[in-house]
C-alpha positions as CSV (number, residue, x, y, z in Angstrom):
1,X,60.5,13.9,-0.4
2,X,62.3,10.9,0.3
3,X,62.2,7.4,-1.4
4,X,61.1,4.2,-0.3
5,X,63.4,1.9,0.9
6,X,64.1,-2.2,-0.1
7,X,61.7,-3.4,2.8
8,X,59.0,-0.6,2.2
9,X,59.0,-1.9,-1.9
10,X,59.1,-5.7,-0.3
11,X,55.9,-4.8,1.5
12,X,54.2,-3.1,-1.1
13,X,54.8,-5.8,-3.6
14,X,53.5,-8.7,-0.9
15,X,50.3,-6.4,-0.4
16,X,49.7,-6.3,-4.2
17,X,50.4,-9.6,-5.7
18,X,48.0,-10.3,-2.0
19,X,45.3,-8.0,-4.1
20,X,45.3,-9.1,-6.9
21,X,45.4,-13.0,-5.5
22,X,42.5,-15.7,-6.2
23,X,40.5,-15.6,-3.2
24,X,40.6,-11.1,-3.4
25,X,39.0,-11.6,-6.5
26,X,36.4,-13.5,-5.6
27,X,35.7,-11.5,-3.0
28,X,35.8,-8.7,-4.6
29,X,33.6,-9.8,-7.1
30,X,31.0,-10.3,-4.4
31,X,31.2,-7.4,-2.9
32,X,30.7,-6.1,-6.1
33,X,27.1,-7.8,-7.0
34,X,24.5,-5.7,-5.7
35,X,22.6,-9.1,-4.6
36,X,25.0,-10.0,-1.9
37,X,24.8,-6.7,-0.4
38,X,21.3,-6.9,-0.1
39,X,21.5,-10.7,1.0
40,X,21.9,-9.7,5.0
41,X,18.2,-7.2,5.0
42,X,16.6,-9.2,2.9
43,X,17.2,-12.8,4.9
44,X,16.6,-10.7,8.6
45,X,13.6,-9.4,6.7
46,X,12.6,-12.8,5.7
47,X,13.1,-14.6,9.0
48,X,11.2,-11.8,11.1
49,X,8.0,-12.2,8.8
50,X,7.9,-16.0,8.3
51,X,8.3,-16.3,11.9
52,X,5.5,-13.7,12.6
53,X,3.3,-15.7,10.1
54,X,4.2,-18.7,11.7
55,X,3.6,-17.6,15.1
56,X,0.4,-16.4,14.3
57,X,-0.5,-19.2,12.6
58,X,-0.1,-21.1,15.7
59,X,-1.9,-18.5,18.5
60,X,-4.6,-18.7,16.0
61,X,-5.4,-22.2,17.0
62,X,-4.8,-21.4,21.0
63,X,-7.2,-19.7,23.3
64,X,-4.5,-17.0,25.7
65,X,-5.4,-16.0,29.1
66,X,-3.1,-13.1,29.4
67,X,-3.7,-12.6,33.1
68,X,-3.3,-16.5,34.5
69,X,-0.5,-16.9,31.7
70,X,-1.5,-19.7,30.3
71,X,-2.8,-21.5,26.7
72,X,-5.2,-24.2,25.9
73,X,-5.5,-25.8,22.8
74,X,-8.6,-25.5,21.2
75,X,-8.3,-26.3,17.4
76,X,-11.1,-24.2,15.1
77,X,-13.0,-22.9,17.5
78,X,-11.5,-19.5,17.3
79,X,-12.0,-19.4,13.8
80,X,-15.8,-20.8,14.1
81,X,-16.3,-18.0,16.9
82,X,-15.2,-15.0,14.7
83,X,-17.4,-16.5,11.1
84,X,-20.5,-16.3,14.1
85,X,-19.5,-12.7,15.1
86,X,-21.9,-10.2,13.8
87,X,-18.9,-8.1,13.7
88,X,-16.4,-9.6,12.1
89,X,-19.0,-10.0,9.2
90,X,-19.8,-6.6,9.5
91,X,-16.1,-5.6,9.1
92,X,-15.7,-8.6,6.5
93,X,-18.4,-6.4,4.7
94,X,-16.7,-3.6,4.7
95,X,-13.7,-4.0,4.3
96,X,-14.4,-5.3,0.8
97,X,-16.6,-2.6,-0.2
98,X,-14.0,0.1,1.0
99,X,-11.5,-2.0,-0.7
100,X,-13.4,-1.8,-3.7
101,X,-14.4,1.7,-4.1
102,X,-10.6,2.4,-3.6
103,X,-8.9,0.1,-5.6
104,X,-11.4,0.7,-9.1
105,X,-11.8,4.6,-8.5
106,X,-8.5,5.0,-6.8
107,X,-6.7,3.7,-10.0
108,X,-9.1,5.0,-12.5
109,X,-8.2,8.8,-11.1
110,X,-4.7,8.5,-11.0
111,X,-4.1,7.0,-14.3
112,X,-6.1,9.7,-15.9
113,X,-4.6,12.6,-14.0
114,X,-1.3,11.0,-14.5
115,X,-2.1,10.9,-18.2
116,X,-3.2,14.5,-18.5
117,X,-0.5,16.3,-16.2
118,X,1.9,14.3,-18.1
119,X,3.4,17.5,-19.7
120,X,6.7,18.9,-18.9
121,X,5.3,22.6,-18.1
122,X,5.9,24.9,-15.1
123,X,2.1,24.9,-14.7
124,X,1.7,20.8,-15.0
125,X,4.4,20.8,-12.7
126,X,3.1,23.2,-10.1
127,X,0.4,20.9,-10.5
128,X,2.1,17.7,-10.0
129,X,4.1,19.0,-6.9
130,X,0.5,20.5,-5.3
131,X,-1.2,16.7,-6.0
132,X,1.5,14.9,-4.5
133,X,1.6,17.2,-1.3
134,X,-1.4,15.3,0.8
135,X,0.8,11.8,0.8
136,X,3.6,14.1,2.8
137,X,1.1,14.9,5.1
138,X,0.8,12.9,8.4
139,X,-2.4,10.8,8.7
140,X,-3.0,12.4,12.5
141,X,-2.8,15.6,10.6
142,X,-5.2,14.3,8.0
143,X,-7.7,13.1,10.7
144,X,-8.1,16.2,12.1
145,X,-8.8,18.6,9.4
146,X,-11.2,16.4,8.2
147,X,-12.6,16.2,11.5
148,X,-13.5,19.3,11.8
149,X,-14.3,20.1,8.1
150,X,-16.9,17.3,7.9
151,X,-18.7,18.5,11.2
152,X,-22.3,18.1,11.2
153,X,-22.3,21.8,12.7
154,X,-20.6,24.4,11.5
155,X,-18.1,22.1,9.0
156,X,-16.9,23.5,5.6
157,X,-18.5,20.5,3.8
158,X,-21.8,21.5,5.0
159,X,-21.1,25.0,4.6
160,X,-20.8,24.2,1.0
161,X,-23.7,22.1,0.9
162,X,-26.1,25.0,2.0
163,X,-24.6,27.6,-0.8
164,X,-25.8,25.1,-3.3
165,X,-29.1,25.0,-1.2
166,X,-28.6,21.1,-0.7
167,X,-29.2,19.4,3.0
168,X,-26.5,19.4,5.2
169,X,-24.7,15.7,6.2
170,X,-23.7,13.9,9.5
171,X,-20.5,12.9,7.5
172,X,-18.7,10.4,9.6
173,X,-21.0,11.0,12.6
174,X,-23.9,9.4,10.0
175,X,-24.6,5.3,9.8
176,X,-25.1,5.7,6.2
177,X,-22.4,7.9,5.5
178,X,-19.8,7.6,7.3
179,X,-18.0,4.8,5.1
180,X,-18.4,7.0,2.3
181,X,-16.6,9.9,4.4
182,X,-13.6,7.6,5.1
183,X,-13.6,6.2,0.9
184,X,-13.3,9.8,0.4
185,X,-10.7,10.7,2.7
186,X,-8.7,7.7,1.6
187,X,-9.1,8.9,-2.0
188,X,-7.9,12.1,-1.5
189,X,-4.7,11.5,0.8
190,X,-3.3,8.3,-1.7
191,X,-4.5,10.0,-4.8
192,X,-0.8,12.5,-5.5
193,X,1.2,9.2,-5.2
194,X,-0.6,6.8,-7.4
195,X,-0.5,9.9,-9.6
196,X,3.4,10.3,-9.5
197,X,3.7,6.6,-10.1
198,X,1.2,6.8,-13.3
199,X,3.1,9.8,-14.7
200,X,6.8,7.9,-13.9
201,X,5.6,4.7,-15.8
202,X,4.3,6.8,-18.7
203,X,7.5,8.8,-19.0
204,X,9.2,5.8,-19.6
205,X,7.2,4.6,-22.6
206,X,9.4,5.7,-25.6
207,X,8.6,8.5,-27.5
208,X,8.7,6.9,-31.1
209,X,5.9,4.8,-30.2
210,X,3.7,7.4,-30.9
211,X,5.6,9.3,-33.5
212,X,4.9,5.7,-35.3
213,X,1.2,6.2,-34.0
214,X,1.1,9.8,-35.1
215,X,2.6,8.7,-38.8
216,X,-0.3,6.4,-39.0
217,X,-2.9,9.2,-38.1
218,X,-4.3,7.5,-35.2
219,X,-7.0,9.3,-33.3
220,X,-6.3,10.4,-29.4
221,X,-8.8,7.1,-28.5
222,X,-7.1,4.8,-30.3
223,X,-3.4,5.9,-29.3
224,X,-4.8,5.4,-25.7
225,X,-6.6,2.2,-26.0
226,X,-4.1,0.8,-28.1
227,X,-0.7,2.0,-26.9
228,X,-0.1,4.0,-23.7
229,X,-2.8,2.0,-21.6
230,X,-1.1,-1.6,-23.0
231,X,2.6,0.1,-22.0
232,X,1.5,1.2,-19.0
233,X,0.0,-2.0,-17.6
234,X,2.9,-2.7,-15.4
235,X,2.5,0.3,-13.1
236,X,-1.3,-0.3,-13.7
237,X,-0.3,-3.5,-12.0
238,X,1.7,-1.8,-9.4
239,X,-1.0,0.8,-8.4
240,X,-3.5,-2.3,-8.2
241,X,-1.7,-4.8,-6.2
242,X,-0.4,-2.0,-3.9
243,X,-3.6,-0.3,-3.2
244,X,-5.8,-4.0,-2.8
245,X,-3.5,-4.7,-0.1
246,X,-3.6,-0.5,1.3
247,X,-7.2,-0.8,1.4
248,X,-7.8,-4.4,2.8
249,X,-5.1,-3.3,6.1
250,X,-6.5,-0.3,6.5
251,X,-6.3,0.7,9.9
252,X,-5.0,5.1,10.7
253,X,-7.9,6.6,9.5
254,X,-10.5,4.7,11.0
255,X,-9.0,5.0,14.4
256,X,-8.3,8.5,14.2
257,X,-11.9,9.0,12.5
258,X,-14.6,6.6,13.9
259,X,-13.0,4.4,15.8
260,X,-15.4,1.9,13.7
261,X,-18.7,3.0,14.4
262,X,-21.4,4.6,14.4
263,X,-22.8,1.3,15.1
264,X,-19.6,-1.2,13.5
265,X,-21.1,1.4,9.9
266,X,-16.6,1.7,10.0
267,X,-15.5,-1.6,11.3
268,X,-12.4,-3.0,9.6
269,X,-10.7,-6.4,9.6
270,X,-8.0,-4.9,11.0
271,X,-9.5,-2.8,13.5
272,X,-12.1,-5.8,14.3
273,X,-8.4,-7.5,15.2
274,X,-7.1,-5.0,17.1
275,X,-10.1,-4.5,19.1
276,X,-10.0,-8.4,19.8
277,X,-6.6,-8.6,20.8
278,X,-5.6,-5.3,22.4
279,X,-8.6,-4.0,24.1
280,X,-10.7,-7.7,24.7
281,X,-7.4,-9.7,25.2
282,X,-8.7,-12.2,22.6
283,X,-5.3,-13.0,21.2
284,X,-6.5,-16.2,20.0
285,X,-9.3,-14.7,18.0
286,X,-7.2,-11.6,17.2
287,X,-4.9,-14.1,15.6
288,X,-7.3,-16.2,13.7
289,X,-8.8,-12.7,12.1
290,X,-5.5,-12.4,11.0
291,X,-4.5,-15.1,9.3
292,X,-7.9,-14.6,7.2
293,X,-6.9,-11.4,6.7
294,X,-3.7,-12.6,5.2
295,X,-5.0,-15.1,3.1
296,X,-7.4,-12.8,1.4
297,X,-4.8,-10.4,0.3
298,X,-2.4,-13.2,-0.5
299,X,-5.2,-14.6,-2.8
300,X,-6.0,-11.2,-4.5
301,X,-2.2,-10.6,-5.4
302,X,-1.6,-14.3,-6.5
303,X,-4.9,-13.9,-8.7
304,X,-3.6,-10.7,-9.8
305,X,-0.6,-12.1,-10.8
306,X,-2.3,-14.8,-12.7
307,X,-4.6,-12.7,-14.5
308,X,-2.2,-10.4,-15.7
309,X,0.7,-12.5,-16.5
310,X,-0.6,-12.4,-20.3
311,X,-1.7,-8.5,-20.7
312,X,1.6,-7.1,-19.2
313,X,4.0,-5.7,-22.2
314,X,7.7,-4.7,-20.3
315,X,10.1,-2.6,-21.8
């Protein structure tokens, strides 16, 4: 092995007291702080969406003729069109009573399954890992077994129905049931990950919490009303403010299922927006839809925020 010479030491000595100078440690430091590394996404991601917000801001108040190219000013009138549509109202309507049905059931059933499969078994496990397989599985692929199991003729559902000697349904084929078809479906496919999320947060309330409970004989009720549901609020939080905004942008399942009808019984906001600006050439219209689209949900998560700045207890 031979030994450095004078000018290899020379170097090596300029490199380190070059290391361990001022401006390496600052820069260092930066590298270091996991803020700045995430400073380049997060400011592409910001630019992309404030100028996709601003852009559409802006259509929104333009009427676009795609084929002669060109775009006239026309202030509200987009937005007075689509409050007039019978459609858009219809898929005003419900939207809000899909969103409903999903965000109060939705979050009811995963806080209690999370709450009772929150045992470290094999069987709750084999349990949580079954639950949580339908969010794995591709919405196409959802589309179509339902498809086919909710078939007026010959579908499973009603297969089921007639054992119990009930009247068969039309399902999502049916006016009056089909937006109950597609709550259910919806259900059903989010339900495993809301329910991972519920048992996460409760894993992480500490454990002498109810040791202290237990000590002070409280009943199963009271431990719940009193202690996990008040720790668990922040992913309670979570689950609502993420599946509001799911539910209101909405969009796979009723193209794959209904493609909003029978008769707009389906209609979305944001299918009502893609049918305007994709299939009608509307962008103008398409646009506005949006931008009321985005200021309900911005509303509903700045409420939410405000109404349970007070009731969350963090860790």
């Amino acid at each position: 092995m031979s030994t450095p010479n004078n000018t290899e030491i020379r170097a090596f000595r300029k490199l380190e007291l070059k290391k361990h100078s001022k401006g390496y440690k600052i820069l260092n430091g930066a590298l270091k702080n996991p803020y700045v590394l995430m400073a380049p996404a997060v400011i592409a991601a910001l630019a992309i969406s404030c100028f996709a917000i601003v852009y559409c801001i802006i259509i929104s108040f333009f009427k676009w003729d795609l084929i002669a190219d060109t775009r006239t000013f026309v202030g509200m009138y987009n937005y007075q069109y689509i409050f007039q549509d019978p459609i858009f109202l219809q898929a005003l309507s419900n939207t809000v009573t899909y969103a409903i049905f999903i965000v109060i059931i939705g979050t009811a059933l995963k806080v209690l399954l999370g709450v009772f499969l929150n045992k470290n078994t094999p069987a709750h496990n084999f349990v949580q890992t079954i639950m949580f397989t339908p969010h794995i599985i591709a919405s196409v692929a959802v589309a179509v077994v339902f498809r086919y199991m909710m078939m007026p003729d010959g579908g499973v559902f009603n297969t089921i129905l007639s054992w119990f000697g009930l009247p068969p349904s039309r399902w999502y084929m049916g006016q009056e049931s089909a937006l109950a078809s597609l709550i259910f479906i919806a259900l059903w496919h989010g339900l495993g990950y809301g329910v991972l999320i519920a048992i996460s947060g409760l894993r992480a309330i500490p454990d002498y919490v109810y040791e202290a409970a237990r000590l002070d004989k409280s009943s199963r009720t009271t431990t719940m009303m009193k202690i996990t549901m008040p720790l668990l609020s922040p992913t309670i939080f979570y689950l609502l403010i993420t599946t509001c905004v799911g539910a209101f942008t909405t969009y796979d399942i009723v193209d794959l299922m209904t493609q909003g009808g029978p008769n707009n019984a389906t209609m979305m906001l944001t299918y009502y927006i893609y049918e305007q600006g994709i299939r009608f050439m509307h962008y103008g219209r398409a646009m506005a839809a949006a931008v009321i689209l985005m200021i309900i949900c911005s509303s509903l998560t700045l409420l939410s925020f405000k109404a349970s700045a007070k009731k969350i207890h963090y860790q």
